[in-house]
N, C-alpha and C positions, 0 to 999 in steps of 0.2 A: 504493500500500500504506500502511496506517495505522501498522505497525511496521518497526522499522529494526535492524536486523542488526546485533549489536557482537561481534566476536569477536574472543579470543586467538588468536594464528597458533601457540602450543605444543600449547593445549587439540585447535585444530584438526586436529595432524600426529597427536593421541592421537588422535581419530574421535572425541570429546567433540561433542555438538551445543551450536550456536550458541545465544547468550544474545538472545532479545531482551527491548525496550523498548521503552516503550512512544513514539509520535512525538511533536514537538513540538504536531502537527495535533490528534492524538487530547488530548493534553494542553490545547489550547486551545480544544477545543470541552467538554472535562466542565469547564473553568474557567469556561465561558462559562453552561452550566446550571448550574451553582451560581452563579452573580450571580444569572442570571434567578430562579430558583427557590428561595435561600436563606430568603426569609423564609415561603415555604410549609413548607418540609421543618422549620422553626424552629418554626411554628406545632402541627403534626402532632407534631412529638417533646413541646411543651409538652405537650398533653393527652394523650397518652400516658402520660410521666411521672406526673404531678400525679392523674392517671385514676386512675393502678394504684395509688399510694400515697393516694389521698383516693378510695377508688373510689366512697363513699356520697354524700360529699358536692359533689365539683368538679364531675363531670360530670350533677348533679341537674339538673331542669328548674328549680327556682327556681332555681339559681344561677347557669345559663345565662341564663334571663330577666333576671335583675338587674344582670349584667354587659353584657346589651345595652341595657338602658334607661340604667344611668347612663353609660356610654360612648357614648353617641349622640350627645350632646351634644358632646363630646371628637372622634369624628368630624368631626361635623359644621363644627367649630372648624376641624380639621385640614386638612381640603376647602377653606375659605374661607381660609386662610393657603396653600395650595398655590396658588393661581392667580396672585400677587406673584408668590411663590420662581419661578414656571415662568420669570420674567423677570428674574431675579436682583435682586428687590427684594424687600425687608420689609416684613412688618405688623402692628407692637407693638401696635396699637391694638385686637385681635381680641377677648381676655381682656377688657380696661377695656369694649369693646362690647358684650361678652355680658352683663357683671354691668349695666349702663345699662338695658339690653330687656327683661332678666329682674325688675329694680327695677321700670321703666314700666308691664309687661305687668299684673301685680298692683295698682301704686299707681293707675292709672288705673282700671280697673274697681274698687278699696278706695273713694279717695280721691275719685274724679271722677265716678263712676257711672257709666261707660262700658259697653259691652258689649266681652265679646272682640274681636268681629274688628272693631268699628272702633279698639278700643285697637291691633288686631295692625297694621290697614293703615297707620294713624299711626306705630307703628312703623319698618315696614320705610322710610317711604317717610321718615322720619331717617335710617336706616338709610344708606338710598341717598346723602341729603346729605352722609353722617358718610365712606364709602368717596370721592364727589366730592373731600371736604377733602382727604384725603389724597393721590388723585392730582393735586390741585391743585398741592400742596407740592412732591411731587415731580418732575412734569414740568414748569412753568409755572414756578415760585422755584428749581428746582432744588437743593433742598434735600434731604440723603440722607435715604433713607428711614429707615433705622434713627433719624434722630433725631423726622423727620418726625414717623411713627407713634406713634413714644412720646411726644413732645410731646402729641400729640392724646389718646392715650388715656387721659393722666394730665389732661385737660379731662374726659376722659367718669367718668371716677374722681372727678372735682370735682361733676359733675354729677347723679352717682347719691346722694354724699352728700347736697349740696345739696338733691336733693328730697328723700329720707328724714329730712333732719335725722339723719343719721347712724347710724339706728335702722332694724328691723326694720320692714316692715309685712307684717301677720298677712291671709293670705288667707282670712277670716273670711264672707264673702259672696260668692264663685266659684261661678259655674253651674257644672253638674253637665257642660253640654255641653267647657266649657273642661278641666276637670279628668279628664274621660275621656279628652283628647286623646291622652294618654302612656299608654293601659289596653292591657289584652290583648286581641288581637281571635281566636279559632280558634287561639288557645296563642301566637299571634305580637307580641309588643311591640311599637306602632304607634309607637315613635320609631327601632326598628331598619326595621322598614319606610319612614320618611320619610328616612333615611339610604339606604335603598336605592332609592329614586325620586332622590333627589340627586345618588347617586355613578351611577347609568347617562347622568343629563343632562350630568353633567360629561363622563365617558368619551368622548360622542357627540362633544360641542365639544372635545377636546382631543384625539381620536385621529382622528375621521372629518369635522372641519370645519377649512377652509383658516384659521379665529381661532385655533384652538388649534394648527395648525403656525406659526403667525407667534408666539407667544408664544414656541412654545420658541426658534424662532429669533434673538430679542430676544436672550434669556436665553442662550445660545450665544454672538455676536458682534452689538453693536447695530449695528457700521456696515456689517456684510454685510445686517443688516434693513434698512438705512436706504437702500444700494444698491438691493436687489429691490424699491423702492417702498414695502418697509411702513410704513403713517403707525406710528411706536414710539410719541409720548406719546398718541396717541389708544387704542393698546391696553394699554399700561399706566393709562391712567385707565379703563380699562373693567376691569382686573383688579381695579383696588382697588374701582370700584364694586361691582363681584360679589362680592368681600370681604365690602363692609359689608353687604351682601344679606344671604347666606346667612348670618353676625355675628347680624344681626338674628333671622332665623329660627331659630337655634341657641336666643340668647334669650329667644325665645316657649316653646320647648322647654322649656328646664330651667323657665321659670316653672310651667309644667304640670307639671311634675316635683316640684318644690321646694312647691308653693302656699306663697310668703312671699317676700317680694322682702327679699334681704340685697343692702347694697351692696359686700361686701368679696368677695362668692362669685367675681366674675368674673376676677382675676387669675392664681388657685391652675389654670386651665385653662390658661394660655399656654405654660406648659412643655410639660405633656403634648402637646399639639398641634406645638408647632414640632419636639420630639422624635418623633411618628409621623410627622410631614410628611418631616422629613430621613432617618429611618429607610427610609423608604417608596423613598424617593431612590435607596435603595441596593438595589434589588430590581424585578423585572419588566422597566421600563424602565431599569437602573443607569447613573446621572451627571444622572439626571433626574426631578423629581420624576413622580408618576404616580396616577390614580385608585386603582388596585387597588392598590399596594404601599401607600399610605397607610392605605388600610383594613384591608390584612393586619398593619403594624404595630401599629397600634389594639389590633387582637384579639391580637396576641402579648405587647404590655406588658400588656393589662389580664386576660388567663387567666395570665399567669405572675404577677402580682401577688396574684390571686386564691390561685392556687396555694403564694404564699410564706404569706400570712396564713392559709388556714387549715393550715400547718404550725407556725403561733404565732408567726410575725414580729411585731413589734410596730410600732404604727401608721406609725412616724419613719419605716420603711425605706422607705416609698412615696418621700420625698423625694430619699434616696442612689439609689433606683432609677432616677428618672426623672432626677435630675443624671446619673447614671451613664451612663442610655442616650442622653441629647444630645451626652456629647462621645462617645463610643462611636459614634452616628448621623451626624455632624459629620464625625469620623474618614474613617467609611466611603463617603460620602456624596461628600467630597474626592477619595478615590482613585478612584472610582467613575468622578467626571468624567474625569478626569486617564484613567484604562483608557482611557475612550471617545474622548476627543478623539487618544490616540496611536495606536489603531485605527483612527481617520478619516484620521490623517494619513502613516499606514505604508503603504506601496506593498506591492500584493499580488503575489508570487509566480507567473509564468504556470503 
């Protein structure tokens, strides 16, 4: 039985019927759909709200589309900072990598006369050397990654100046084919669509491929990984490569987006991202990060943000928001783990 009988033995002698409550059981399975489910039902009351009170404007087709193209990018970010965390390592270097790709993507084809996709494929395949550095540091010097990574990406920070000479450069001579990259194709924003071919290939290796059960298990306890065989610094250097991967490909993104390589553009994303990532943490799979909660977080700070400014918030609050939602994310993110690991280690009831 789901319910449990509490009664007074006076009420009883009256013929008063018994009080119930509800059980610990039933109590522990609706706590358990709200972990999984929270950040859905969060998403749903967001536009609901902001609908009925903005109903002209929030839920327009421009303004749907615009929150998915500049947010794709911020996905995108978030996805490639998710594959470290699954292992309990960081990667400061994400932000500094974007604003590097997004600086190159443009100055190359400006400055060197390149074509897009040889500018792109030189790119990534930095890219790839930039996520190697880092798992270099961190499995090989043993160097923590949180300093690791910031080390590095205040080199990639050095580097975007460096080649702009610390200035804009104007995408004054961009094909038409580069610049459609990020256009609408049958109403759909093809940088929300390259986020949705991303986050299925992540899902597949992270839920249904034996690399992404070994990651989380890293990330859980490395010397119960180290027991079952798992090589750990060969899959934590393969996280941070996919990092810089996908870092890179974010990059190419916003240059489509932006046409103008700024070198300062790329840090102001590391918030946001490490904030949807840990957010994310806390929903679907909670105590771990996860494809789909990462991207439900995404869509929940960036329609409530939405939501706040066209109510007249003024620009600043984006800042207290997204400070706000890290430790907020951080918080919940902690307990989350902490639920799961005391669920795995409590003896079940015959």
């Amino acid at each position: 039985m789901l319910d449990r009988k509490l009664s007074d033995p006076a009420l009883n002698e009256g013929g008063a019927r018994a009080i119930t409550v509800p059980s610990r059981s039933a109590v522990h399975i609706l706590s358990n759909i709200v972990a999984v489910y929270g950040l859905l039902v969060v998403f749903i009351l967001v536009l609901i709200i902001f609908g009925a009170l903005r109903p002209r404007s929030f839920l327009s087709v421009s303004n749907v589309n615009s929150i998915m193209v500049s947010q794709s990018v911020t996905a995108m970010l978030a996805l490639a900072e998710m594959l470290p965390l699954a292992t309990k390592q960081f990667d400061l270097s994400v932000g500094y990598h974007l604003g590097m790709a997004q600086m190159l993507i443009i100055g190359l084809q400006v400055q060197q006369g390149l074509s897009w996709p040889v500018a792109s494929a030189m790119i990534l395949m930095l890219s790839v050397l930039v996520g190697f550095l880092n798992g270099a540091l961190v499995t090989w010097l043993k160097i923590d990654s949180f300093i690791a990574t910031m080390g590095v990406g205040t080199l990639l920070y050095g580097i975007s100046n460096w080649y702009s000479n610390g200035e804009q450069i104007v995408g004054m001579s961009l094909s038409d084919s580069f610049t459609n990259m990020t256009g609408i194709v049958h109403g759909l924003p093809l940088p929300a669509l390259y986020v949705g071919v991303l986050a299925i290939i992540l899902w597949v290796v992270m839920e249904r491929l034996p690399v992404g059960r070994h990651l989380y298990v890293i990330g859980s306890n490395v010397r119960a990984a180290e027991l079952t065989g798992i090589r750990v610094s060969n899959h934590i250097m393969g996280a941070f490569v996919a990092s810089g991967f996908i870092s890179g490909i974010a990059g190419i993104v916003l240059g489509s987006i932006l046409q103008t390589g700024t070198p300062s553009v790329g840090p102001e994303y590391l918030l946001p991202a490490f904030a949807a990532t840990l957010l994310g943490a806390t929903s679907i799979r909670p105590g771990r990060v996860n494809v789909i909660g990462t991207l439900l977080s995404v869509l929940v700070l960036a329609f409530s943000f939405s939501g706040v400014q066209q109510l007249g918030a003024p620009f600043f609050v984006q800042y207290f928001f997204n400070g706000g939602i890290l430790i907020v994310a951080v918080g919940l993110s902690v307990y989350a783990a902490r639920r799961r690991q005391r669920a795995a280690t409590t003896p079940k009831n015959p």
